[in-house]
C-alpha positions as CSV (number, residue, x, y, z in Angstrom):
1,X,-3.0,-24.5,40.1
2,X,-2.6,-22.4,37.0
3,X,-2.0,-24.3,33.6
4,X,-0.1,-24.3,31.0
5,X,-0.1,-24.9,27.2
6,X,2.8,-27.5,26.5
7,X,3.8,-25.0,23.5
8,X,4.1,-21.9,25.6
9,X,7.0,-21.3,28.0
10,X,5.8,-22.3,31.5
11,X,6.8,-18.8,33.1
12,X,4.0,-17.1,30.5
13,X,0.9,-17.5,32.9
14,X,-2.5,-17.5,30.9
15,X,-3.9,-13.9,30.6
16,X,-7.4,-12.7,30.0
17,X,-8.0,-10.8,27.0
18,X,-10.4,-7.9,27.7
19,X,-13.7,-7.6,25.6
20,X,-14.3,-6.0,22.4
21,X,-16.5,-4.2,20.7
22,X,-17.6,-3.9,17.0
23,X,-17.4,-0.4,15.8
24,X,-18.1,1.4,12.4
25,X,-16.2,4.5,11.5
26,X,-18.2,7.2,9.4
27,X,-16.3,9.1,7.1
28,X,-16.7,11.2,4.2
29,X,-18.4,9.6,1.2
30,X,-17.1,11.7,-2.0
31,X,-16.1,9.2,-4.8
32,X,-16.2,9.0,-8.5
33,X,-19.7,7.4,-9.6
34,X,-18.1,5.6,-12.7
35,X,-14.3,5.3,-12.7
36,X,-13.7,4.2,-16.4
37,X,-15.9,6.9,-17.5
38,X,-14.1,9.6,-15.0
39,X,-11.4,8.4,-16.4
40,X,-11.6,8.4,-20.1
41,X,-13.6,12.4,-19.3
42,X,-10.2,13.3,-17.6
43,X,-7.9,12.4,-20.2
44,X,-10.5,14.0,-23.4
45,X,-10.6,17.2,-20.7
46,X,-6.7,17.1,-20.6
47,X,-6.9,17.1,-24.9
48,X,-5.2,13.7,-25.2
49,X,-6.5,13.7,-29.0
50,X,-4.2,16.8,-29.7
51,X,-1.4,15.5,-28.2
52,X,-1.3,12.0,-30.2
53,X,-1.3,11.3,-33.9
54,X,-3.1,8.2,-35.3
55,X,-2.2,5.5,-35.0
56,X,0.6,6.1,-32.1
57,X,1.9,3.6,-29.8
58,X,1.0,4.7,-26.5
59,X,2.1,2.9,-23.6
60,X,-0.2,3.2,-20.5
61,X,1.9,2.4,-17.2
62,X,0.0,0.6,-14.4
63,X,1.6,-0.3,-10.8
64,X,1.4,-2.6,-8.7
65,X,-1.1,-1.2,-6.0
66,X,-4.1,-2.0,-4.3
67,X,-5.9,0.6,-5.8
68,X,-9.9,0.5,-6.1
69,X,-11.8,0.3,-9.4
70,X,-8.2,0.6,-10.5
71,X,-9.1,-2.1,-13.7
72,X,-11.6,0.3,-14.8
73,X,-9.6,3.5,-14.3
74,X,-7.1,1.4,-16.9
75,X,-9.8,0.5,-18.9
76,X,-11.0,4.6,-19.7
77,X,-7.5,5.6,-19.9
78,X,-7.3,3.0,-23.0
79,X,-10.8,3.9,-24.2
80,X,-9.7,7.4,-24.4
81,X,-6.3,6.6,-25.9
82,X,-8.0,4.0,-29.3
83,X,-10.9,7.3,-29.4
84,X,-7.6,9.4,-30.0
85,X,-6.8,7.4,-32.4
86,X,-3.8,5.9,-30.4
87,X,-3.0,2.2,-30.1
88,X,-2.4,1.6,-26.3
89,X,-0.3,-0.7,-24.9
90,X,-0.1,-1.5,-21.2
91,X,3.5,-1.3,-19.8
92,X,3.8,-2.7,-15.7
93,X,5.5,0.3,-13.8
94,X,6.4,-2.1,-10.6
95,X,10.0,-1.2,-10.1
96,X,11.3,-5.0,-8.7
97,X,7.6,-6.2,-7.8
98,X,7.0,-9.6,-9.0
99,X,9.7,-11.2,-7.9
100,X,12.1,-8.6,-10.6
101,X,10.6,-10.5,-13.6
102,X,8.5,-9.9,-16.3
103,X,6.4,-12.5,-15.9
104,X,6.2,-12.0,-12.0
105,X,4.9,-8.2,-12.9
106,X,2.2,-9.7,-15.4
107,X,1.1,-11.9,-12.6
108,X,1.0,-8.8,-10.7
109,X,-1.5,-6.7,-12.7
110,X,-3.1,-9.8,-13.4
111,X,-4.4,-9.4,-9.4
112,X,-5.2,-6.5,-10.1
113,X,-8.2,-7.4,-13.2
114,X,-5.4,-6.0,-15.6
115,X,-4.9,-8.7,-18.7
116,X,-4.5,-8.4,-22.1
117,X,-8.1,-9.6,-22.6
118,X,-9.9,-7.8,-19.8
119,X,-7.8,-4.4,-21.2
120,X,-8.0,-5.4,-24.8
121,X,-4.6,-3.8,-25.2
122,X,-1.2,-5.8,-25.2
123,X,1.1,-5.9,-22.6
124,X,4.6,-5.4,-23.1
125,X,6.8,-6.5,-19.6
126,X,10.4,-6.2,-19.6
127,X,13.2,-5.7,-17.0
128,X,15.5,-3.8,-19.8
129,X,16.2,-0.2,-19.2
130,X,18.3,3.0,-20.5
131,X,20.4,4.9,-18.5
132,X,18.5,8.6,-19.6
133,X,21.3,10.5,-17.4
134,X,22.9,11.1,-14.3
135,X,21.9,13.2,-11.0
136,X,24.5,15.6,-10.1
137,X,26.4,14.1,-7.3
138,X,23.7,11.4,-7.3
139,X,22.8,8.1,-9.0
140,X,22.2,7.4,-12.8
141,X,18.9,7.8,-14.3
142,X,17.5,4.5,-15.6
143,X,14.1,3.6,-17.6
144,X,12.7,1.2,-19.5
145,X,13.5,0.4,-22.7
146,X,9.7,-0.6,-23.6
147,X,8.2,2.4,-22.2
148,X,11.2,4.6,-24.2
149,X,10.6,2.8,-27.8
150,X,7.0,4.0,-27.1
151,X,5.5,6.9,-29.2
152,X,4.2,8.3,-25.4
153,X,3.6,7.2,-21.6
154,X,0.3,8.0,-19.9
155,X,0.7,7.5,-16.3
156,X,-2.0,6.1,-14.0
157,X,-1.5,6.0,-10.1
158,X,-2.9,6.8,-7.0
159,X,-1.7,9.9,-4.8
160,X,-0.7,9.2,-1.5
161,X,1.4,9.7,1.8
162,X,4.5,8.2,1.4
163,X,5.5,5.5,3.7
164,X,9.2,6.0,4.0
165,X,9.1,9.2,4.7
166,X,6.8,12.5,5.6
167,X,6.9,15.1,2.8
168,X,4.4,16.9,0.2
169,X,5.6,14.3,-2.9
170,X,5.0,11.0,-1.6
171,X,3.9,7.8,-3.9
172,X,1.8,9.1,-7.4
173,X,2.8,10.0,-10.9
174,X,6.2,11.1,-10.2
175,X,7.5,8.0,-8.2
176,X,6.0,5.6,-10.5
177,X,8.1,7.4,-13.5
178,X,10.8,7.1,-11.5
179,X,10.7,3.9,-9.5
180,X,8.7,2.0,-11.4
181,X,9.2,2.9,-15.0
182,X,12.9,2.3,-13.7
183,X,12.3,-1.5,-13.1
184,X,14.9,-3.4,-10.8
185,X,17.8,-1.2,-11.9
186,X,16.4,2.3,-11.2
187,X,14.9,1.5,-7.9
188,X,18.0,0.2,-6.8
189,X,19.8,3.3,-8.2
190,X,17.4,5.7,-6.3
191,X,16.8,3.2,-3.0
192,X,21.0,3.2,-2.7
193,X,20.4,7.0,-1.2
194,X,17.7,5.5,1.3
195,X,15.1,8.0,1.9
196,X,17.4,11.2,0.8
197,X,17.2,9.3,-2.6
198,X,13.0,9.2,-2.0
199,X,12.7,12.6,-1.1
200,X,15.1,14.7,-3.2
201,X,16.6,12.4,-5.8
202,X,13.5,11.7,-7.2
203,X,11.8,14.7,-8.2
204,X,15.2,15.6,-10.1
205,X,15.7,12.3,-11.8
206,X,12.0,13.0,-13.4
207,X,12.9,16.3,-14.6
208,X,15.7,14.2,-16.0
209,X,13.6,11.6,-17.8
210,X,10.5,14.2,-18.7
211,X,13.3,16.4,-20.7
212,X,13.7,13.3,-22.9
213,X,10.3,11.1,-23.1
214,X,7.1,12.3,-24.4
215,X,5.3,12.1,-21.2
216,X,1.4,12.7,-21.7
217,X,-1.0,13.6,-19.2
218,X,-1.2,11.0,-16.6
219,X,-4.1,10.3,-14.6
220,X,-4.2,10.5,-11.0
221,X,-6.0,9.3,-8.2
222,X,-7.6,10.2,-4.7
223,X,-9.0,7.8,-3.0
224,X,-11.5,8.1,-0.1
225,X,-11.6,6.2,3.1
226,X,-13.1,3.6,2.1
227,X,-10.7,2.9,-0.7
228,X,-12.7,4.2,-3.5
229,X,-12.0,6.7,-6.0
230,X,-12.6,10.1,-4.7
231,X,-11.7,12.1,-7.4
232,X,-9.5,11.7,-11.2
233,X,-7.9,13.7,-12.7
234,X,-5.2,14.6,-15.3
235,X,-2.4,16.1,-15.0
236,X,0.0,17.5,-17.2
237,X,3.4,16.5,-17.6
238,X,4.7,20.4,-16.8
239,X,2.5,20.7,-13.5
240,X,3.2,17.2,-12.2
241,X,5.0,18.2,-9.2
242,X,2.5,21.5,-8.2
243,X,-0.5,19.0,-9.1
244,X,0.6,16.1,-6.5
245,X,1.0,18.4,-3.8
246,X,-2.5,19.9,-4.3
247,X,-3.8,16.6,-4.6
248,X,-1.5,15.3,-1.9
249,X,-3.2,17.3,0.8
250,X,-7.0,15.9,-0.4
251,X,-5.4,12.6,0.1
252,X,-4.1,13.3,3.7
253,X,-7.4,14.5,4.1
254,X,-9.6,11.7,2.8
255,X,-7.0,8.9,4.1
256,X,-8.2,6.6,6.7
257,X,-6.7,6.2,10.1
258,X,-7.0,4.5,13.8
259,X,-9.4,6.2,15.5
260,X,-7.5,7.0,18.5
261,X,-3.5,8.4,19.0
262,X,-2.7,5.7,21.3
263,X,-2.8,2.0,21.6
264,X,-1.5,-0.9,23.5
265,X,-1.7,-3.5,20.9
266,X,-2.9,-3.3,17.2
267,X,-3.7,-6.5,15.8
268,X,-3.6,-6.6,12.2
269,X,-5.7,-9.9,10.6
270,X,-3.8,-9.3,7.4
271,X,-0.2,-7.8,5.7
272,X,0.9,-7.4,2.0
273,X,2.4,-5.8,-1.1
274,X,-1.4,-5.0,-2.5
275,X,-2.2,-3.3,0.5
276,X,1.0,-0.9,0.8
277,X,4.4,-0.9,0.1
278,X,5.4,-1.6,3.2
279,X,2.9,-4.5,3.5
280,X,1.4,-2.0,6.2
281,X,1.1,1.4,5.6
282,X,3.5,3.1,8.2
283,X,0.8,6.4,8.6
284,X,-1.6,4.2,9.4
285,X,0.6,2.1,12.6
286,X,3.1,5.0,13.2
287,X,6.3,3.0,12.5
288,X,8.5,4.1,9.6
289,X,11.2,1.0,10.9
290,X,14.3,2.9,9.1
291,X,17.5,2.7,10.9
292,X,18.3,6.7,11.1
293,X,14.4,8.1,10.3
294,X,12.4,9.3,13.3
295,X,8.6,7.4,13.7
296,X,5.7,9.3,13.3
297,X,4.4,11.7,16.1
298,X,1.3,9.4,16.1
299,X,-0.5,6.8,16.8
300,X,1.5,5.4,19.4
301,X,1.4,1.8,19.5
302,X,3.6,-0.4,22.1
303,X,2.8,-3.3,19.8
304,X,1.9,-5.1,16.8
305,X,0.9,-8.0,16.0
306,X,-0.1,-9.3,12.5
307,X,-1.4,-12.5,11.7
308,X,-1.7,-13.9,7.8
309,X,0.1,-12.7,4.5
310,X,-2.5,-11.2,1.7
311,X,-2.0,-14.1,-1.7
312,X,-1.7,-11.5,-3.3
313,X,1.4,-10.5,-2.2
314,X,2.9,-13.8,-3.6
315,X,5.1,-14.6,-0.7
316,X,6.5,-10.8,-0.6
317,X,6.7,-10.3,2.8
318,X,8.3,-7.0,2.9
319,X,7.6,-5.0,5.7
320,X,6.9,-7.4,8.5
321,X,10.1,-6.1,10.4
322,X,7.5,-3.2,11.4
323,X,5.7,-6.4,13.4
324,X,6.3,-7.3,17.1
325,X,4.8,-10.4,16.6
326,X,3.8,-12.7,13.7
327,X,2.2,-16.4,13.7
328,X,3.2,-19.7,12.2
329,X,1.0,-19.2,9.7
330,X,2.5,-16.1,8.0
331,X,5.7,-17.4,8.7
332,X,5.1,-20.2,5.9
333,X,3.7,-18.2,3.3
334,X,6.7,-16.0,3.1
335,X,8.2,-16.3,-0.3
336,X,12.2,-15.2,1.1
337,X,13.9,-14.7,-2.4
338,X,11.1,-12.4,-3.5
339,X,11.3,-10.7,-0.1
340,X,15.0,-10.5,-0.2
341,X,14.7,-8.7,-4.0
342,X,12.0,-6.2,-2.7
343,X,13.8,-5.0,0.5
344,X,17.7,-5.4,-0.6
345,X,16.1,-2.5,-3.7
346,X,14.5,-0.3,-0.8
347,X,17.7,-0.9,1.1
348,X,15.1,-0.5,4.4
349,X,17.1,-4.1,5.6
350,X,15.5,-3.4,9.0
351,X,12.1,-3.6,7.9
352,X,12.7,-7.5,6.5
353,X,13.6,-8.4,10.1
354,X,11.7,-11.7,11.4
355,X,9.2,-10.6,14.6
356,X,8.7,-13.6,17.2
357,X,7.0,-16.0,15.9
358,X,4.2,-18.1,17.7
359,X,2.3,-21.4,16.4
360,X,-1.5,-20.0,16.6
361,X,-3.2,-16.4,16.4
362,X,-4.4,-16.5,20.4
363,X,-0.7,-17.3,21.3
364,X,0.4,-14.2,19.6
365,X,-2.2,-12.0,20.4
366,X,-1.1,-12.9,23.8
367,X,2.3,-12.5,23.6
368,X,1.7,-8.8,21.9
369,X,-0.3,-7.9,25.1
370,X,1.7,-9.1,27.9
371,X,4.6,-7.2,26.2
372,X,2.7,-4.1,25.9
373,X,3.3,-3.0,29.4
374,X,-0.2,-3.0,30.6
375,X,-0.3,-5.4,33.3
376,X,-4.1,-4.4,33.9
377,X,-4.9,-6.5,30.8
378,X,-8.7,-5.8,31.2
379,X,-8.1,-2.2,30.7
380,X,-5.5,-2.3,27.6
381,X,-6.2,-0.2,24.6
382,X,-6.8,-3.0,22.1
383,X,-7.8,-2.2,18.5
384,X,-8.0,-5.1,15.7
385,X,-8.4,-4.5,12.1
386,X,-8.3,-6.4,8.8
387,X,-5.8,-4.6,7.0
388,X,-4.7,-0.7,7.2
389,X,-6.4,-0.8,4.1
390,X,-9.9,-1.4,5.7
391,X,-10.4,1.1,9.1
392,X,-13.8,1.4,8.3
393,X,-15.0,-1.4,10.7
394,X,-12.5,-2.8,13.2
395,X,-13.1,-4.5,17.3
396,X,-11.5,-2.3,20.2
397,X,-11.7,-2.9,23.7
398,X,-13.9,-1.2,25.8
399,X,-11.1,1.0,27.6
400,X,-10.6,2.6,23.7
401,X,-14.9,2.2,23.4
402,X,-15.5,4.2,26.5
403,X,-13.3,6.9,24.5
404,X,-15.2,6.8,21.6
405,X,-18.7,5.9,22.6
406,X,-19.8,9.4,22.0
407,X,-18.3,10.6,19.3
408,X,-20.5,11.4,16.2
409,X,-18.4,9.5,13.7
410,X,-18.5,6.5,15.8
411,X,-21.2,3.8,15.3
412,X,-21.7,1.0,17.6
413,X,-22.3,-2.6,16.3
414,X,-22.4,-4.5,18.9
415,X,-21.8,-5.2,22.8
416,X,-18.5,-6.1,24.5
417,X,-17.5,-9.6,23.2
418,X,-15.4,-12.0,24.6
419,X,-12.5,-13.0,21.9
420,X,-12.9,-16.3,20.1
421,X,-10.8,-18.9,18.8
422,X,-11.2,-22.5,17.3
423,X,-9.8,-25.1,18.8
424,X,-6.7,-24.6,17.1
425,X,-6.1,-21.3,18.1
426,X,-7.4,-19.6,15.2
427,X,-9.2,-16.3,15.6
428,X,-13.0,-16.4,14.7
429,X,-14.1,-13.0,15.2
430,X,-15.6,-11.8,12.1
431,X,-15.6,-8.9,10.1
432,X,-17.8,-9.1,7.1
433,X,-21.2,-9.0,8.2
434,X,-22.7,-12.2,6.4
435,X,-20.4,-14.5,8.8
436,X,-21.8,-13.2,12.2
């Protein structure tokens, strides 16, 4: 006689997850030896000291990103700026991160290593912003009213496939002018267009705001695969939208991704705000999840499931609409009024949808594959990963290992493993190599 949990329907039979199998993805190693000094070299290579007088206020904008090293990338950017002569100060360029307040986005770069003392540079947050303009037969052109009374802005961001939409400007320099210099207000203004605001609006509301703030060279970075910077540089002000596409297509080609085009289930350990704006990035699963915008071409997952909210994210759950399935525990952690303020300023409303929820991760993990429509559960494509920020080592089942098996930049780790869980249901297959 089959058996039944008492917290599972009794039609939902138990199924057998298939084995999996510890890989390791090789990828290109390029990146910056020491960021704060590849920093600082970019900005004295870009003349910074020509371009300030002494004693100038400078404000340095920093977002809200998981970026790598990005503390000391911040930290040459500010060395450069006091060997200039300049007196930085450090402005949070998180649009309505943080919960829309200025002490939520200090919290925020706070994550990040990003504090008065650790920068040794004030911080000045503030949700006040000028309207610098309107966009013909678009929205008003807000910033902020810190960043304005500044005697220039150095930006510092990564550059990046978007993920709201496919284009050659995605998230860098120019969106965090934008967006994130903008605060609450201007991400509203530009988010009220959905992604036509995104993908046209944007570029002409910086032309907009560049025609009336002393913008200075910003610093921008690639990372590589393994979320380390791959290369700085700085970029002026008049090139920034020919230098993000050049150094969009190194990021596309440096970015990580699934190893394979199509899967059954994806389960990720972990979602959140410091690991992309959509709390998972949507080239990495293939979901955009905006009423009206097509999906990515590929990968081609049936489902998702995704099982814990990052603390960093603060309760910002953002995003988890692009889940089939979630578990009790992320459930609890979401914060809904900061969640609310993030997605009603994308306007993405879909994306803030609640997935099924179960009680434990094996309950979900099984749910997510008996809906994938592979009712030979031992040969399902399974992949599991702990963010889409880490696709460096991940567990696949062997149906996706037989695929791989012999591909050069594809390591095996170990043999075909049955899942485990505690006795609670909790997942206890590792990732970081000290808990196996």
């Amino acid at each position: 006689m089959i058996g039944f949990r008492k917290d599972v329907a009794p039609t939902m039979n138990e199924i057998q997850l298939p084995p999996m199998v510890r890989i390791r993805q090789h990828h290109s190693a390029t990146s910056v030896d020491d960021p704060e000094v590849a920093a600082s070299e970019a900005l004295r290579q870009a003349s910074i000291a020509a371009k300030v007088n002494p004693g100038d206020r400078i404000g340095v904008a920093c977002g809200s990103r998981g970026i790598g090293s990005y503390a000391h990338i911040v930290k040459g950017v500010i060395r450069a700026l006091k060997e200039a002569g300049a007196r930085p100060v450090i402005i949070p360029a998180t649009g309505s991160h943080g919960g829309a307040t200025a002490e939520g986005q200090i919290a925020v770069l706070a994550e990040a290593g990003i504090t008065e003392q650790s920068m040794d540079a004030p911080i000045m947050a503030d949700m006040d912003v000028v309207e610098l303009g309107t966009i013909p037969d678009g929205p008003p052109v807000y910033f902020a009213r810190q960043a304005m009374e500044t005697d220039g802005i150095v930006l510092v961001n990564r550059i990046k496939p978007h993920t709201d939409f496919a284009g050659d400007l995605g998230s860098g320099l120019i969106k965090m002018l934008v967006i994130g210099l903008g605060k609450t207000r201007g991400a509203q203004a530009i988010h009220a267009y959905g992604v036509r605001g995104l993908k046209e609006m944007v570029p002409e509301a910086a032309k907009i705001i560049l025609d009336q703030v002393n913008v200075l060279p910003g610093v921008a970075i690639v990372e590589n695969a393994y979320g380390k910077p791959a290369f700085i540089r700085a970029l002026d002000p008049d090139r920034l939208p020919e230098g993000e596409r050049e150094l969009m297509q190194l990021a596309r080609e440096y970015m990580a991704r699934l190893p394979v085009q199509q899967l059954d289930l994806l389960v990720i350990d972990k979602m959140g705000k410091d690991i992309s704006g959509s709390g998972m990035d949507t080239n990495v699963i293939g979901r955009l999840g905006i009423a009206g915008e097509t999906d990515f071409d590929s990968p081609r997952i049936s489902r998702i499931v995704v099982l814990d909210l990052t603390d960093a994210s603060h309760g910002n759950a953002a995003g988890v609409g692009l889940a089939d399935v979630i578990t009790e525990r992320l459930r609890s952690k979401i914060d809904q009024k900061a969640t609310n303020i993030n997605t009603i300023t994308s306007t993405f409303l879909e994306r803030a949808r609640l997935p099924i929820t179960m009680p434990t991760d094996r309950q979900a993990i099984e749910l997510g594959l008996r809906c994938a429509w592979q009712p030979d559960t031992q040969a399902a494509r399974i992949a599991r990963v702990a963010s889409t920020l880490e696709l460096n080592e991940m567990f696949v089942s062997v149906a996706v290992w037989e695929e791989l098996r012999q591909r050069s930049d594809i390591e095996t780790l170990s043999a075909p493993t049955p899942w485990r869980f505690k006795a609670t249901g909790e997942l206890c297959m590792p990732f970081t190599p000290s808990d196996q």
